[in-house]
N, C-alpha and C positions, 0 to 999 in steps of 0.2 A: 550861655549855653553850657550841660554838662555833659560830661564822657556818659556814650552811651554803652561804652563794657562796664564802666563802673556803675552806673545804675545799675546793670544788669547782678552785679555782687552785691549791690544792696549800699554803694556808700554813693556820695555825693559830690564828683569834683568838676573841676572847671575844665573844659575844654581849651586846647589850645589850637588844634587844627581839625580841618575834615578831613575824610578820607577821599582822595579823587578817583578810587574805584565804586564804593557803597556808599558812600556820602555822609558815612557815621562822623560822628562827630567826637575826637579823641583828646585824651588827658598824652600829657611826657609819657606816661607809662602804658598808656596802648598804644604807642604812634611808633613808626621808622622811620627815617629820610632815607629816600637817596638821592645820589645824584641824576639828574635828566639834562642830555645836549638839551641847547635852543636850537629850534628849529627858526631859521631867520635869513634871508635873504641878505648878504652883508655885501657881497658885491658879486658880477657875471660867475657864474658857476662855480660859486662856494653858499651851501645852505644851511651848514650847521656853524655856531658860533665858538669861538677858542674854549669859553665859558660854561661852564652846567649851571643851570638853575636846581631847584629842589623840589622834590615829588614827595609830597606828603601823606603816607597811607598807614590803614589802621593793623594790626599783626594780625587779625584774620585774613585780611585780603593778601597781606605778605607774605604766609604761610600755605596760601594755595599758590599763589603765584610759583615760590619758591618747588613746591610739589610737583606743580606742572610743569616746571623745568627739569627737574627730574625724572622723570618719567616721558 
């Protein structure tokens, strides 16, 4: 699978992850992590884990996100 920003420029590269908001599929250089709690039942009323997993999204969808935090 290739980055679909970089198709969009016109070159060719590999993807490394999707995007879990638009489902695009991103090269290192269109991608962000962050961190996300786990949501997980670990014992009687505790739901979130010590732990973050990773949330893999592409800088358009991070760039609005970020926006509509702002505003």
């Amino acid at each position: 699978m290739h980055c679909y920003d970089c198709f969009k420029e016109g070159t060719e590269t590999s993807a490394l992850a999707v995007c879990v908001d638009c489902g695009a599929a991103v090269c290192d250089r269109h991608l962000h992590s962050d961190p996300e709690p786990v949501r997980r039942s670990m014992s009687v009323g505790q739901v979130w884990s010590s732990s973050d997993s990773r949330r893999m999204i592409c800088l358009v969808c991070h760039d609005v996100l970020q926006q509509n935090q702002k505003g």
